[in-house]
N, C-alpha and C positions, 0 to 999 in steps of 0.2 A: 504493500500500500504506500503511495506516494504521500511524505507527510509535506505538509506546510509549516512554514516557520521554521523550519530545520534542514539539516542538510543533509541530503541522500545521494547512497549510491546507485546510479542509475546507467542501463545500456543502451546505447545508440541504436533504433530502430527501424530509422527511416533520417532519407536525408534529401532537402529540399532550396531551393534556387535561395530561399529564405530562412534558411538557419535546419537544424539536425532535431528529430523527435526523439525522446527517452522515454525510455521506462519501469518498469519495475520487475521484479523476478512473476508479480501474475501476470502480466501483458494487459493488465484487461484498462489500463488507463497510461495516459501516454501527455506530454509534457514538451512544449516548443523553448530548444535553447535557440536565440536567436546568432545569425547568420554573422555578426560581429565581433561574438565573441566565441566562435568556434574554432578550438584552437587549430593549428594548422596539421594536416596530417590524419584528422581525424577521421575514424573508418567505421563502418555497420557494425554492431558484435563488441568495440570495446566498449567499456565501460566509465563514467565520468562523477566525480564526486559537485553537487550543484545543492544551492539552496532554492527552495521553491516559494514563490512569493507569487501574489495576482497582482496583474500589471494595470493598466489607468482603465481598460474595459471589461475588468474583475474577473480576467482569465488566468490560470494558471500558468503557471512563467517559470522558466531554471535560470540561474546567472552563477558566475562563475566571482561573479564580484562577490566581497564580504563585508554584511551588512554589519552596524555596533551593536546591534542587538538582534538576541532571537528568541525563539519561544520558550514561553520560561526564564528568561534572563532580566537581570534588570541593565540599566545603563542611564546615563546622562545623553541626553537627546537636546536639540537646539532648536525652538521653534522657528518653524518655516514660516507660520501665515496662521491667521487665527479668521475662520470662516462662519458660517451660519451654522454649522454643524457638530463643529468643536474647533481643536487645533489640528494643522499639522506641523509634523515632524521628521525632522531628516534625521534619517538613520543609517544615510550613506547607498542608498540606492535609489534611482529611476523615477520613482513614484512614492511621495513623502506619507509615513503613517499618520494615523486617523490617532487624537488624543480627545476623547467624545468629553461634552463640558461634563456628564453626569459621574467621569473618574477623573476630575480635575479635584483640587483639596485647593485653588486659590486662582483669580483672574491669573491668565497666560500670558505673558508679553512678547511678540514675536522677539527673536534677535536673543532671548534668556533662555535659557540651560535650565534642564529640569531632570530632576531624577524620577524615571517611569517604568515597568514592568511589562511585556510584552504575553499577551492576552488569545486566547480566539472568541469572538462572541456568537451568539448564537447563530449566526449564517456562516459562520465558519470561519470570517475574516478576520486578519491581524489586523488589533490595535493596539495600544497602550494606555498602561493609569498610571495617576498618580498616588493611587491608594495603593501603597507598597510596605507598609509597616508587615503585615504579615509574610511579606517574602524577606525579609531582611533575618539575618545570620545574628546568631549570640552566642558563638563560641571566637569573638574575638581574641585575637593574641596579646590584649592590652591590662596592663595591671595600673593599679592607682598610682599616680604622679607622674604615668609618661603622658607627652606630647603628642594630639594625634591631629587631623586633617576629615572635614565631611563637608557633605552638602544638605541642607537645610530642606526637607521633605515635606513639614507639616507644621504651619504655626499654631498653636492655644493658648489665648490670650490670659488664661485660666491654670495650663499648665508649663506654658514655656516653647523653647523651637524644638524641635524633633530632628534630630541629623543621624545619618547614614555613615559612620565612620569608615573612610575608606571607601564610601560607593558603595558600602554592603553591609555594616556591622550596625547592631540597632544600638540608639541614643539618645538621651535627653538634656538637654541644657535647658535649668530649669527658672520659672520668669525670674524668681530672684535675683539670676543673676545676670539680668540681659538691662542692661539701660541705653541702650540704642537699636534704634530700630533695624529690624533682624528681618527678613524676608524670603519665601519660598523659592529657592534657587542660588542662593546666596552660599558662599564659600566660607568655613569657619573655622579656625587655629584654637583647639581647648586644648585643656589640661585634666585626664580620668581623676576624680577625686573618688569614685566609687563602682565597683564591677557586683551586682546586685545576683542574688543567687539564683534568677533564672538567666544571668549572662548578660543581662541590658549594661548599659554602659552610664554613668551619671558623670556629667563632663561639669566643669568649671572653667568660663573663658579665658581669665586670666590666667598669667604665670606666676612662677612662685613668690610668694609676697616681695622679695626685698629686691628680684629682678624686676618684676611689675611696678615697686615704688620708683624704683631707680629710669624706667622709661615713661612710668605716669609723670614724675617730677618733671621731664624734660621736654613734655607736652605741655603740661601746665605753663611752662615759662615761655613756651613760643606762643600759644595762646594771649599769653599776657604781653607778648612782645607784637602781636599783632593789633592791640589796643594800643598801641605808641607808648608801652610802656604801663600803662594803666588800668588793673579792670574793674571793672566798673561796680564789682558785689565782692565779698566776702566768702570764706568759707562757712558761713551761717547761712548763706542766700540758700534759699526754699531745693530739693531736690532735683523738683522738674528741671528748674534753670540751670542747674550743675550738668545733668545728665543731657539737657539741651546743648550744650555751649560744647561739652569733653567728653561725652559719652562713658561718663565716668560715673560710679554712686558717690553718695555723699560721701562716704567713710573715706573710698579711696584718694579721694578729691582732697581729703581735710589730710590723708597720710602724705600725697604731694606737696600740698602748699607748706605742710611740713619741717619736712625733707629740707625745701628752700629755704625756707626760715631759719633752720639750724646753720647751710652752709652760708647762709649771711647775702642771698643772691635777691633776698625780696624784703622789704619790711610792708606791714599790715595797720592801716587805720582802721574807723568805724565805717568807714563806706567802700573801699577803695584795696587792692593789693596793688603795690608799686615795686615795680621794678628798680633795684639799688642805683646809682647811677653810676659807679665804678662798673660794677658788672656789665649793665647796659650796652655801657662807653664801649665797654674789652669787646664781649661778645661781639659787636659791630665792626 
């Protein structure tokens, strides 16, 4: 039986002005590799390794090209065009797949990177979602405090962004610890503070405190350096405006201005953090 979505091996059957038919060890269905990509040489009787996808008039199709995703797999996909119908998506062949709005988990933005699962629905044809939490893997190779890399699946305003570590390993980074806004397709640098006993992963965005104070600090000051020296609130000012301005929490924010205060590079009024004017001067 000739699958879709996947790749089969298949024997040359019949050959045509317009590319070579394949088929299967039953014969009883049969499959156009088109005439372009037949490789040269080829003869009735051997046999060809092809993946089988339905082309733009929903006929079954072999190509010899490799797509980023296949049935059953997940992958990051980049949308092509978002239509009446849903999205498409390239996935490296011919004819872009269908991402239907009703397995979308957030508006699609053409030209953005998505992480999606590849499907057949009920007429048999390949699509993808973006509801992939239950395909995603929990025997990751990561233990608490190493550094890992994901993509942003699913946001809950309730519970935090949901990432994919590695493109494959499940994740939460949880709202506590997000104060800048975070979105479905978005790249994220955390840190495992916990590996949960059915394998999920509990991430923490920053690094470890005294590396994180040490680069928070030296945002703080360029921030401050871009008010001409001046800004304009305190480390008391309200959270939102903190997380607004640095994407930073209060706490972190207050360990920063800190930092600079110790090493003598800001002094602090009631309205105002100023930048020293030796330092100022130097750093310029």
């Amino acid at each position: 039986m000739i699958k879709i979505g996947e790749w089969n091996q298949l024997e040359v059957v019949r050959e045509k002005e317009f590319g070579i038919y394949l088929s299967d060890d039953t014969g009883e269905n049969d499959v156009l590799l088109p005439v372009r990509q037949v490789p040269a040489g080829t003869k009735k009787g051997e046999k060809l390794s092809v993946f089988i996808y339905r082309d733009s008039s929903d006929r079954l199709i072999a190509t010899l090209n490799r797509p980023r995703i296949a049935l059953g797999e997940l992958a990051v996909l980049r949308c092509a065009g978002v239509t009446k119908i849903g999205a498409f998506m390239d996935w490296g062949l011919e004819k872009d797949i269908l991402l239907p709005f009703k397995e979308q988990t957030c508006r699609v933005e053409e030209g953005k990177e998505y992480l999606v699962y590849m499907y057949k629905d009920k007429s048999e044809r390949l699509c993808v979602s973006m509801k992939v939490y239950e395909h995603l893997r929990t025997d990751a190779p990561y233990q608490a405090g190493d550094e890992v890399q994901g993509i942003v699946y699913e946001f809950n305003p309730n519970m935090g962004a949901f990432i994919a570590v590695d493109d494959l390993y499940s994740a939460l980074l949880p709202m506590k610890e997000i104060h800048s806004r975070i979105s479905v397709g978005d790249r994220i640098e955390a840190r495992v503070v916990n590996v949960r006993e059915d394998g999920k992963l509990d991430l923490l965005r920053q690094k470890p405190i005294r590396q994180q104070m040490e680069e928070d600090s030296r945002m703080v000051y360029r921030v401050i350096e871009s008010y001409h020296g001046v800004l304009p609130f305190t480390d008391k000012a309200d959270k939102e405006i903190i997380e607004k301005e640095f994407g930073l929490s209060k706490n972190a924010f207050k360990r920063a201005v800190g930092r600079l205060l110790k090493e003598g590079k800001i002094q602090i009024t009631e309205k105002n953090i100023i930048l020293k004017e030796d330092h100022y001067e130097t750093d310029h």
